[in-house]
PDB file of N, CA, C and O in Angstrom, chain B, residues numbered from 101:
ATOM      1  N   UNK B 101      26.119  -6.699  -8.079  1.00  0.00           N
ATOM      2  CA  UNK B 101      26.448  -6.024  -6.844  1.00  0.00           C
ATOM      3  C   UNK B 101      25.208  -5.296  -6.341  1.00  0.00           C
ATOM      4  O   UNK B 101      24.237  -5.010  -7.041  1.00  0.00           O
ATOM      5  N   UNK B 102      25.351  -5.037  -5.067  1.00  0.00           N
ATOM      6  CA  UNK B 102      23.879  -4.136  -4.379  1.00  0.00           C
ATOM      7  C   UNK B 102      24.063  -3.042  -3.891  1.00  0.00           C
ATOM      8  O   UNK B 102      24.936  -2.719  -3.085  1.00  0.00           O
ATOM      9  N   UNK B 103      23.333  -2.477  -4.305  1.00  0.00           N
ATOM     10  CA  UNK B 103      23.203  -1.065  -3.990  1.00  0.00           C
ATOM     11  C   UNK B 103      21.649  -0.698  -3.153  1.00  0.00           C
ATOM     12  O   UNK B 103      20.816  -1.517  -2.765  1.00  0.00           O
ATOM     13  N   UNK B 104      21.605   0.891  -3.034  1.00  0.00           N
ATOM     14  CA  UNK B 104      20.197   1.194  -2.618  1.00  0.00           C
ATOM     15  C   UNK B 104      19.791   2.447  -3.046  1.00  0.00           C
ATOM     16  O   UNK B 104      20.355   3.529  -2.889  1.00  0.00           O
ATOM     17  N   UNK B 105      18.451   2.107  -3.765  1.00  0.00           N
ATOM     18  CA  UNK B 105      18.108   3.169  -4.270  1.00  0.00           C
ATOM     19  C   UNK B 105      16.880   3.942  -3.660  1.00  0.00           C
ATOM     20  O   UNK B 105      15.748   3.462  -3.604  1.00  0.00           O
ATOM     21  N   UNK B 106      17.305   5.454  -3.117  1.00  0.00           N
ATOM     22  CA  UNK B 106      16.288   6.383  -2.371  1.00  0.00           C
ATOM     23  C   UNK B 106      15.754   6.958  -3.247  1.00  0.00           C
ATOM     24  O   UNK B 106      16.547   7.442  -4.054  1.00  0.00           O
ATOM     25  N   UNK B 107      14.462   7.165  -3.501  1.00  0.00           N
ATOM     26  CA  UNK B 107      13.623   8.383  -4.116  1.00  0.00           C
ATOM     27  C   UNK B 107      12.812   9.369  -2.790  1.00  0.00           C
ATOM     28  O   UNK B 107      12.387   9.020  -1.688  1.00  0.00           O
ATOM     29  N   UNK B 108      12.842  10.821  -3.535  1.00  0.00           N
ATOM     30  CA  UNK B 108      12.044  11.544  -2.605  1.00  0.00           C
ATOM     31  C   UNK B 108      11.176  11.844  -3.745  1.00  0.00           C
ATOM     32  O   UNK B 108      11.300  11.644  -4.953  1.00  0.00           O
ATOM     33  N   UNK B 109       9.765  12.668  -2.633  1.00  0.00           N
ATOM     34  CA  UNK B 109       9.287  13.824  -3.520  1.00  0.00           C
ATOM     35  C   UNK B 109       8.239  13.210  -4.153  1.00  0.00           C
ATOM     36  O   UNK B 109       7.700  12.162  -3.797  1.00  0.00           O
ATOM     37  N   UNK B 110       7.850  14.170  -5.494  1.00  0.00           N
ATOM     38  CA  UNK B 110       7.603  13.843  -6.149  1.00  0.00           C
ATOM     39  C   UNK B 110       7.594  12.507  -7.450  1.00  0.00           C
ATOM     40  O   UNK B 110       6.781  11.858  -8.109  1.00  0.00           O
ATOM     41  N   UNK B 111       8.994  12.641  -7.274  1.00  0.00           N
ATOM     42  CA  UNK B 111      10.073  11.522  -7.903  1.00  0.00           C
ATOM     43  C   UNK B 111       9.543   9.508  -7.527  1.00  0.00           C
ATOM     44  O   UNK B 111       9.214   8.544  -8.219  1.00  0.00           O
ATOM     45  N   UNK B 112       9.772   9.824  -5.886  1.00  0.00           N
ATOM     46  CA  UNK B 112       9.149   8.668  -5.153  1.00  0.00           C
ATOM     47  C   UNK B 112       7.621   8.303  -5.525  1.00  0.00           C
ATOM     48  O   UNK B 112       7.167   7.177  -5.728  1.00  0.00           O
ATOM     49  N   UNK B 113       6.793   9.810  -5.571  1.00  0.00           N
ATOM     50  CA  UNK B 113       5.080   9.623  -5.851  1.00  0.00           C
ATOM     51  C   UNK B 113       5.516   8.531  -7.482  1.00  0.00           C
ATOM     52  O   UNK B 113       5.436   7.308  -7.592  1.00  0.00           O
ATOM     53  N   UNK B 114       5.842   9.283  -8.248  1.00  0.00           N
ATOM     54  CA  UNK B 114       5.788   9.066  -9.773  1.00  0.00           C
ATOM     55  C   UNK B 114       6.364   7.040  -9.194  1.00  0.00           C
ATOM     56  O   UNK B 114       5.670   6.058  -8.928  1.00  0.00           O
ATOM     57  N   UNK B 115       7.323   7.167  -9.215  1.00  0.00           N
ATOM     58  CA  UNK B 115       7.816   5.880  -8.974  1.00  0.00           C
ATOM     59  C   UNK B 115       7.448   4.560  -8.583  1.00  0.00           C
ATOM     60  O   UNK B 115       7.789   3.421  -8.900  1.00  0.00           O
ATOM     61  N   UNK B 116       6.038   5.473  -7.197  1.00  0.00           N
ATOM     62  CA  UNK B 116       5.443   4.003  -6.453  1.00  0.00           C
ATOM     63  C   UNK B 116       6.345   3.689  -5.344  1.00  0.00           C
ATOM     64  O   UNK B 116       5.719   2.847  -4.699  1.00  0.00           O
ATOM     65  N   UNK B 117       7.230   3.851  -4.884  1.00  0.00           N
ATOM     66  CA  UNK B 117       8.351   3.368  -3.991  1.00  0.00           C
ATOM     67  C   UNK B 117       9.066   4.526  -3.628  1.00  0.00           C
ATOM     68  O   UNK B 117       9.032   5.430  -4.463  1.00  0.00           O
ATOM     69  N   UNK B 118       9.676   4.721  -2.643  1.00  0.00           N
ATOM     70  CA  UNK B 118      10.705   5.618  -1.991  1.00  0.00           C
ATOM     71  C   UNK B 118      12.018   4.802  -1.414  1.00  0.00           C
ATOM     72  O   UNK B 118      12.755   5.565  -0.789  1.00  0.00           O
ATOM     73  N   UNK B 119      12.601   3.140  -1.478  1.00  0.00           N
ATOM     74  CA  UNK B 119      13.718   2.871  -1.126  1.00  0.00           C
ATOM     75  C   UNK B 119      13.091   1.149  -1.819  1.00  0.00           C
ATOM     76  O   UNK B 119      12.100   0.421  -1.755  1.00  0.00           O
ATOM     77  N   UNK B 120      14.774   1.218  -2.606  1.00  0.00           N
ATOM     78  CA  UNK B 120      14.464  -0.452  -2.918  1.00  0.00           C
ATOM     79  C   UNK B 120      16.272  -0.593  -2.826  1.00  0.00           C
ATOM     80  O   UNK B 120      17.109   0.300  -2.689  1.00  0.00           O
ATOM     81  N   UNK B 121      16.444  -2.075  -2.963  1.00  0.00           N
ATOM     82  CA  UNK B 121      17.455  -2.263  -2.711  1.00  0.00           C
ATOM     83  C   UNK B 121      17.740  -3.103  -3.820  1.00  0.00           C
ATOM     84  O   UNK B 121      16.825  -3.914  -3.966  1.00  0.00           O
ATOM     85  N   UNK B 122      18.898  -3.266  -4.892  1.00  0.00           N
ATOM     86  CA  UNK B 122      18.947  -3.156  -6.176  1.00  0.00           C
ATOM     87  C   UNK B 122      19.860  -4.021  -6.706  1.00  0.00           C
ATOM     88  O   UNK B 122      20.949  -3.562  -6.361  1.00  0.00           O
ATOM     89  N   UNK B 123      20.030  -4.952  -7.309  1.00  0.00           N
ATOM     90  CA  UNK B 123      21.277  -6.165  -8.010  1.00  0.00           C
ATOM     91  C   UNK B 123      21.452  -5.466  -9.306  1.00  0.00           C
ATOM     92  O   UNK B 123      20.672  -5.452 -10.259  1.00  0.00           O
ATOM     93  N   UNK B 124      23.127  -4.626  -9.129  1.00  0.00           N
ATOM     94  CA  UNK B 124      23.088  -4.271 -10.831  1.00  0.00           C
ATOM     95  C   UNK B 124      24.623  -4.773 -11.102  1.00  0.00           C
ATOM     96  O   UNK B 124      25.430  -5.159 -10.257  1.00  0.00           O
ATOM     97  N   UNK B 125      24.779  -4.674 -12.337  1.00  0.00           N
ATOM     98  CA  UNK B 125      25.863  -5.098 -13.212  1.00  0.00           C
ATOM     99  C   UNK B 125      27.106  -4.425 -12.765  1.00  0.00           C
ATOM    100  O   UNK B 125      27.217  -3.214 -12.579  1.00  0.00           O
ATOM    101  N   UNK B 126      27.855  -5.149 -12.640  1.00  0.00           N
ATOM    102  CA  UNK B 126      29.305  -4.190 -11.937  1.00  0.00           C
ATOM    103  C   UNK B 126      29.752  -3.365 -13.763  1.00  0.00           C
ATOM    104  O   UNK B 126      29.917  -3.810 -14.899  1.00  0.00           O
ATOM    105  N   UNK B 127      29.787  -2.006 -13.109  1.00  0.00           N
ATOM    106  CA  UNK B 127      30.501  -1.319 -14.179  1.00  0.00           C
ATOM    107  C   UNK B 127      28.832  -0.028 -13.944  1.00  0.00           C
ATOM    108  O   UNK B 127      28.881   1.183 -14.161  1.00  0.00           O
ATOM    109  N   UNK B 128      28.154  -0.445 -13.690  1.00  0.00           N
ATOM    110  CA  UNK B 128      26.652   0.277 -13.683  1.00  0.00           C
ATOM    111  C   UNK B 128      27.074   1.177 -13.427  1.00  0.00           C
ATOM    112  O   UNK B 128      28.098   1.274 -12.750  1.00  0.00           O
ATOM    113  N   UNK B 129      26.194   2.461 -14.045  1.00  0.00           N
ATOM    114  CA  UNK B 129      26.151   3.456 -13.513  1.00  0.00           C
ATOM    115  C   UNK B 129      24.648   4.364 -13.015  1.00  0.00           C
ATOM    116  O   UNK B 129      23.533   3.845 -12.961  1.00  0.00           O
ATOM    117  N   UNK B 130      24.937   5.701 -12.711  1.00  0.00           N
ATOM    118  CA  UNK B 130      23.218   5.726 -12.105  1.00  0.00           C
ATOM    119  C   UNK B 130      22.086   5.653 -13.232  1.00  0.00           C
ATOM    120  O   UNK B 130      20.932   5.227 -13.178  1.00  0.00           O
ATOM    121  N   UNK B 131      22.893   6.272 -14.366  1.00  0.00           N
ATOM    122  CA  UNK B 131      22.245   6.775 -15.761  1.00  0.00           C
ATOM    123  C   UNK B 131      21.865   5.502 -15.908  1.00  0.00           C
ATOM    124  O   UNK B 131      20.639   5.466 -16.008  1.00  0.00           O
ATOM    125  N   UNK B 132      22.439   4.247 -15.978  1.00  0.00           N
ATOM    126  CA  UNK B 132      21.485   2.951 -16.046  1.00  0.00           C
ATOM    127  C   UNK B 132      20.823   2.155 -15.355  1.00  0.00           C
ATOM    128  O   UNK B 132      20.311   1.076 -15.653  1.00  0.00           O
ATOM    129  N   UNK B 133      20.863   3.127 -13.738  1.00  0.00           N
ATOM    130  CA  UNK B 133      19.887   2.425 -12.624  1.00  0.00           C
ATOM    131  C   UNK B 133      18.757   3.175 -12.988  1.00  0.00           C
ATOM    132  O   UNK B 133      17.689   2.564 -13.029  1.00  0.00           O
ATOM    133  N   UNK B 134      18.774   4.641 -13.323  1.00  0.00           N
ATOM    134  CA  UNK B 134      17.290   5.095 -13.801  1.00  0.00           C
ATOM    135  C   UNK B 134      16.449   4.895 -14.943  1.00  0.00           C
ATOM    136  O   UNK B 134      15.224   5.018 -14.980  1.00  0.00           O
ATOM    137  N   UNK B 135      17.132   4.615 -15.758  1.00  0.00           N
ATOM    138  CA  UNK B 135      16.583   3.901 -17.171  1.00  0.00           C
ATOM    139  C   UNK B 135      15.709   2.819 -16.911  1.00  0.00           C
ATOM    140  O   UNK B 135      14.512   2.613 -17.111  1.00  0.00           O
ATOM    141  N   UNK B 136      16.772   2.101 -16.341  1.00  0.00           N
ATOM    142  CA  UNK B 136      16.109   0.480 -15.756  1.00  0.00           C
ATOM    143  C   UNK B 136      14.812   0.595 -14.589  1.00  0.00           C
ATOM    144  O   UNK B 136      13.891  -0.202 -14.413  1.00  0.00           O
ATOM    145  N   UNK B 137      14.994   1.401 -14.142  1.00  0.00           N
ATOM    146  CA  UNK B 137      13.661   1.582 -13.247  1.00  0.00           C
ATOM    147  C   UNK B 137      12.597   3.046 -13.765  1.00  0.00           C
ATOM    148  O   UNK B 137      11.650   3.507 -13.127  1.00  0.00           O
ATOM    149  N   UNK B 138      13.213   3.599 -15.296  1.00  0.00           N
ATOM    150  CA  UNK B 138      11.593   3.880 -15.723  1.00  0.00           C
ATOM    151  C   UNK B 138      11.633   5.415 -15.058  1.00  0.00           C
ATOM    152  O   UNK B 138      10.612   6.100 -14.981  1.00  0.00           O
ATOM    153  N   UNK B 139      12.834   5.832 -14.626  1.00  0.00           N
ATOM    154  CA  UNK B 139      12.443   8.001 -13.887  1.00  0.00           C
ATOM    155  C   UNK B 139      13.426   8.273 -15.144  1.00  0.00           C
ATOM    156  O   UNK B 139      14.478   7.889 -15.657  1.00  0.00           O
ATOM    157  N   UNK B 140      12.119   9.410 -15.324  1.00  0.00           N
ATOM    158  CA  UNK B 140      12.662  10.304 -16.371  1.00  0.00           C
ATOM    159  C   UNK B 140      14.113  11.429 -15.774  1.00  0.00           C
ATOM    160  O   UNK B 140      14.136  12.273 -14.878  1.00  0.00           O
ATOM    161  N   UNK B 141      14.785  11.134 -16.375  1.00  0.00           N
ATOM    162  CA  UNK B 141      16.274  11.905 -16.692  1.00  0.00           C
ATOM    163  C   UNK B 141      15.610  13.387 -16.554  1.00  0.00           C
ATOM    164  O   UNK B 141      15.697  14.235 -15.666  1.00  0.00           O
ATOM    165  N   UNK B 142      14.888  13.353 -17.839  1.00  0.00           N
ATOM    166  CA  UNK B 142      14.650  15.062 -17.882  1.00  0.00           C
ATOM    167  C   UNK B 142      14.166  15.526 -16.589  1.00  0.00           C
ATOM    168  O   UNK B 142      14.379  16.739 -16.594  1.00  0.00           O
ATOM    169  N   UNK B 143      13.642  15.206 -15.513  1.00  0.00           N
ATOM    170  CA  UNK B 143      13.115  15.721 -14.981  1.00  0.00           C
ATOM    171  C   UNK B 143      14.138  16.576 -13.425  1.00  0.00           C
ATOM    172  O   UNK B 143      14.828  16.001 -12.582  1.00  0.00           O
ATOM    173  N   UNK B 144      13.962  17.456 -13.510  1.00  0.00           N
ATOM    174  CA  UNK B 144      14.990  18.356 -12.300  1.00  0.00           C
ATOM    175  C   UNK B 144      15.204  17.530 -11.015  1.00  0.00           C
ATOM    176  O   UNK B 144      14.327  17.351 -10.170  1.00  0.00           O
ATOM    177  N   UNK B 145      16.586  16.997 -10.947  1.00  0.00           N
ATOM    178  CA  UNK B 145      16.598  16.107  -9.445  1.00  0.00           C
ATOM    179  C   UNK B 145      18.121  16.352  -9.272  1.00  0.00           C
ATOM    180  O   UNK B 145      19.008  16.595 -10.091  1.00  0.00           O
ATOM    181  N   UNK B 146      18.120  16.215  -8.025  1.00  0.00           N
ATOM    182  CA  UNK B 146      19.445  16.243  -7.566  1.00  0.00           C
ATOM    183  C   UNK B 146      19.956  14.945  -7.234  1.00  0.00           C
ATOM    184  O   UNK B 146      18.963  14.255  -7.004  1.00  0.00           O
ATOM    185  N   UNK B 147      21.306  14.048  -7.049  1.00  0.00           N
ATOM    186  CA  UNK B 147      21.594  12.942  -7.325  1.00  0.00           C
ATOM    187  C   UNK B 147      22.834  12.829  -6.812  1.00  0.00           C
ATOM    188  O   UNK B 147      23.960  13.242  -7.092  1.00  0.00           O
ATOM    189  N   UNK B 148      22.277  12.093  -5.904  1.00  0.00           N
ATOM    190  CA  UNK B 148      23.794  11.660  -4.820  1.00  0.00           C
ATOM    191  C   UNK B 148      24.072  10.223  -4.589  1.00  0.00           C
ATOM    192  O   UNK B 148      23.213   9.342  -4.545  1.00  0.00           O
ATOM    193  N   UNK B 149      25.383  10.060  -4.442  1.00  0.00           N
ATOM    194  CA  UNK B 149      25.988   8.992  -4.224  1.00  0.00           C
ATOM    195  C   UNK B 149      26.386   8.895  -2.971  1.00  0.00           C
ATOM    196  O   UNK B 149      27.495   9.409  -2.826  1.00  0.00           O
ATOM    197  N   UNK B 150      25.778   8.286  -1.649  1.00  0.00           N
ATOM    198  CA  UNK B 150      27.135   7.979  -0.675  1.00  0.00           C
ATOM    199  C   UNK B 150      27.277   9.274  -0.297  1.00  0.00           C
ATOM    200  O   UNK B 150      28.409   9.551   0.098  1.00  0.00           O
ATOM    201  N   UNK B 151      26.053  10.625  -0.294  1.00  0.00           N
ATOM    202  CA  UNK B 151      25.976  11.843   0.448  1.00  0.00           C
ATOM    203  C   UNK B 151      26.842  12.613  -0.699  1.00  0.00           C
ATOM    204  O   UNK B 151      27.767  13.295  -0.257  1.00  0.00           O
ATOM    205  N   UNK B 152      26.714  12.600  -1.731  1.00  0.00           N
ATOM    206  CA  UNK B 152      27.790  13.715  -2.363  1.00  0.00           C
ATOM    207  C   UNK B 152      27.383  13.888  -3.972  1.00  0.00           C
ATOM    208  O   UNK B 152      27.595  12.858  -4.613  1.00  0.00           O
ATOM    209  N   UNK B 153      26.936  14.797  -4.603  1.00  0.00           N
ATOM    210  CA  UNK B 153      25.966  15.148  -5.811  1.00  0.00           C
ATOM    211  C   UNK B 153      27.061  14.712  -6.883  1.00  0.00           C
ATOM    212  O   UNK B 153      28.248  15.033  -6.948  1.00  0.00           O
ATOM    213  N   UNK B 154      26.397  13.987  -7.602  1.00  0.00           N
ATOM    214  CA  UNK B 154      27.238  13.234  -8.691  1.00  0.00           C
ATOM    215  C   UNK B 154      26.303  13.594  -9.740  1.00  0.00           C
ATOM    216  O   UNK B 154      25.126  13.896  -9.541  1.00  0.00           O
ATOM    217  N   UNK B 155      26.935  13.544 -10.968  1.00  0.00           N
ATOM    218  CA  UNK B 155      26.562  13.210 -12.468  1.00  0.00           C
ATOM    219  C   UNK B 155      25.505  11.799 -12.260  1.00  0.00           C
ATOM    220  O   UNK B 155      25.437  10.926 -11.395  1.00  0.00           O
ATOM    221  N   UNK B 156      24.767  12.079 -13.492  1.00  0.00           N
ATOM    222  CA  UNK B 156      24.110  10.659 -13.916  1.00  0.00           C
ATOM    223  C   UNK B 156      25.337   9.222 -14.697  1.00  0.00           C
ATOM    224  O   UNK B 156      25.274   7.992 -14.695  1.00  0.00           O
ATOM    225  N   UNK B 157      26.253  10.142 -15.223  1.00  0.00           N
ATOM    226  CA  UNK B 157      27.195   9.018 -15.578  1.00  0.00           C
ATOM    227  C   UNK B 157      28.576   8.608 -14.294  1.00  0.00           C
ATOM    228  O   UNK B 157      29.609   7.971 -14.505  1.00  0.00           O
ATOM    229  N   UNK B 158      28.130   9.200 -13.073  1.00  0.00           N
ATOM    230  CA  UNK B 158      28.767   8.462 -12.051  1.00  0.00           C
ATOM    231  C   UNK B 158      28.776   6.783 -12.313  1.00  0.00           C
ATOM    232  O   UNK B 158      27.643   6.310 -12.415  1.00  0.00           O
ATOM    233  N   UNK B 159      29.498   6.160 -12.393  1.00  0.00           N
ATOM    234  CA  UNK B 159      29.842   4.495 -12.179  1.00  0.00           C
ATOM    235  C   UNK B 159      29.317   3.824 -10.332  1.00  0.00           C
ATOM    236  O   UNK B 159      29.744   4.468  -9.373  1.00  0.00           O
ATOM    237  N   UNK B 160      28.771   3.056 -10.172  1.00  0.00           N
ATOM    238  CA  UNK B 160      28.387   2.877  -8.535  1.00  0.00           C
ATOM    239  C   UNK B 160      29.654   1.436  -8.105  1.00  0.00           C
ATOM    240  O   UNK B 160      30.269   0.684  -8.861  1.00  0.00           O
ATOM    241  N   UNK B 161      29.645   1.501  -7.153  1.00  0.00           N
ATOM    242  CA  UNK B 161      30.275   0.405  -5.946  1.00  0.00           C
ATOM    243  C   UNK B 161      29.116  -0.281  -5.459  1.00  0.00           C
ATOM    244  O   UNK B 161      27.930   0.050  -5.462  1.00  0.00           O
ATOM    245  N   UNK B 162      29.733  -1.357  -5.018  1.00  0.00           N
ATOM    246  CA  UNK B 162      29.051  -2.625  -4.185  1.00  0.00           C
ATOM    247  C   UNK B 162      28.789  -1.456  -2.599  1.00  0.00           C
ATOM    248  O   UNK B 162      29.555  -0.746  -1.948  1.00  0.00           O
ATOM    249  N   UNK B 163      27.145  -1.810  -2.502  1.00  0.00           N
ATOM    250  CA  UNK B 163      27.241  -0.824  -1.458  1.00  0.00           C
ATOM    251  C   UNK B 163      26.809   0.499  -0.941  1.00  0.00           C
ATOM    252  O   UNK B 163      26.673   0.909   0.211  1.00  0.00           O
ATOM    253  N   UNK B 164      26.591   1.173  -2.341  1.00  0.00           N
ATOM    254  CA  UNK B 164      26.512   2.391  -2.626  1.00  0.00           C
ATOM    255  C   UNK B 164      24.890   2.333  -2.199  1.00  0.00           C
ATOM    256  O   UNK B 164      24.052   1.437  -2.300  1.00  0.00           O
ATOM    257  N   UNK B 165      24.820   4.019  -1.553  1.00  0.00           N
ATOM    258  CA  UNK B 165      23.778   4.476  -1.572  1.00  0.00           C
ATOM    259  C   UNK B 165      23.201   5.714  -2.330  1.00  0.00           C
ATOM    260  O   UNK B 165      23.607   6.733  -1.772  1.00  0.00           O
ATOM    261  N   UNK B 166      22.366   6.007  -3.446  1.00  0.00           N
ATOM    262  CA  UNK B 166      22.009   6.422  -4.425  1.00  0.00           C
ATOM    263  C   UNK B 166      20.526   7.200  -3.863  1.00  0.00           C
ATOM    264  O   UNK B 166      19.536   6.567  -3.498  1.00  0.00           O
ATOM    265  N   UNK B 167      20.626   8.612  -3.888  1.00  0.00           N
ATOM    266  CA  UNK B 167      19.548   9.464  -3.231  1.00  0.00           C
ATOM    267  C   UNK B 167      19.361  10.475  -5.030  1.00  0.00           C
ATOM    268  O   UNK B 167      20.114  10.957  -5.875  1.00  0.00           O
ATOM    269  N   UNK B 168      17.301  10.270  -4.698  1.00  0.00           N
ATOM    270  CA  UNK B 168      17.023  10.994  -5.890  1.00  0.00           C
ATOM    271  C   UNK B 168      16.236  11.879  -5.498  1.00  0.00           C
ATOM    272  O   UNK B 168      15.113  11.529  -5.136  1.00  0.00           O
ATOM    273  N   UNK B 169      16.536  12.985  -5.469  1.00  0.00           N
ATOM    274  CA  UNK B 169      15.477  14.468  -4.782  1.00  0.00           C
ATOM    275  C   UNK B 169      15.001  15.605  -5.919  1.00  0.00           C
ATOM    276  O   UNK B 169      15.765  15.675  -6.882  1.00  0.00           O
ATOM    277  N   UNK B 170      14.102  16.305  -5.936  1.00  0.00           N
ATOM    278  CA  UNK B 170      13.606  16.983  -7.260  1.00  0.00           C
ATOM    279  C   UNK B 170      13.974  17.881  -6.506  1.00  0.00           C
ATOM    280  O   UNK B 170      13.748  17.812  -5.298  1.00  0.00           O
ATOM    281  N   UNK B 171      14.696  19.035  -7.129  1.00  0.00           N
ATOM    282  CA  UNK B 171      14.586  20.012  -6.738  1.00  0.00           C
ATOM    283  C   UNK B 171      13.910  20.932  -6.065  1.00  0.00           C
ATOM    284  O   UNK B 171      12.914  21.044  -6.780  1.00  0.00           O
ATOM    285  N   UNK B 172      13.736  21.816  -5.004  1.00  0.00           N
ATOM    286  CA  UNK B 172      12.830  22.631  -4.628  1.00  0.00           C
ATOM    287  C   UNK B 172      13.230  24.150  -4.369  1.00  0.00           C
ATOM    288  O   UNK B 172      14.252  24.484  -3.769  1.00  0.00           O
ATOM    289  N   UNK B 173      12.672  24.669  -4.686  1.00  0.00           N
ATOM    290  CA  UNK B 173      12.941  26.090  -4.125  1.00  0.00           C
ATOM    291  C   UNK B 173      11.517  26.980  -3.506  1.00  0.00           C
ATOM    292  O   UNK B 173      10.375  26.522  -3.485  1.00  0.00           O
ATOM    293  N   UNK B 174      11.896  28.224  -3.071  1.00  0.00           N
ATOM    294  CA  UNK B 174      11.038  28.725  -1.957  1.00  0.00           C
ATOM    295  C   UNK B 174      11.288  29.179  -1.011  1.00  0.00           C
ATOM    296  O   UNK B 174      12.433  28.890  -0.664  1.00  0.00           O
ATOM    297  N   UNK B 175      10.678  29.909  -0.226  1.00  0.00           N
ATOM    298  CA  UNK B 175      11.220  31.007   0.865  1.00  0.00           C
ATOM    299  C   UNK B 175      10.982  30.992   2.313  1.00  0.00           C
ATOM    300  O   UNK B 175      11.448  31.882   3.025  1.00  0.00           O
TER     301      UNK B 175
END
């Protein structure tokens, strides 16, 4: 199934890419779209599905759009 995967930030620098569009295994979840493409977990990001902050063990849909943002703070 296809999905799309956004990186910002820093996240995107590290990555090489800021939007790819993705063939994964029905049952996938994000925790194994980031594995598979190599961004570290540990690192502070916020993680949305389809506009709405999900877990890394969210499950995805045919479709889905998948946003990866590092945190920021500041005044």
């Amino acid at each position: 199934m296809k999905i799309t995967l956004k990186l910002t930030g820093g996240i995107a620098h590290n990555a090489g890419f800021s939007r790819r569009e993705l063939d994964v295994e029905p049952g996938a979840t994000v925790a194994d779209v980031l594995d598979a493409m190599a961004i570290d977990r540990t690192w502070p990001m916020i993680i949305a599905r389809n506009g709405w902050a999900v877990e890394p063990d969210e499950p995805l849909q045919a479709g889905d759009s998948i946003l990866l943002a590092p945190v920021f703070s500041g005044g």
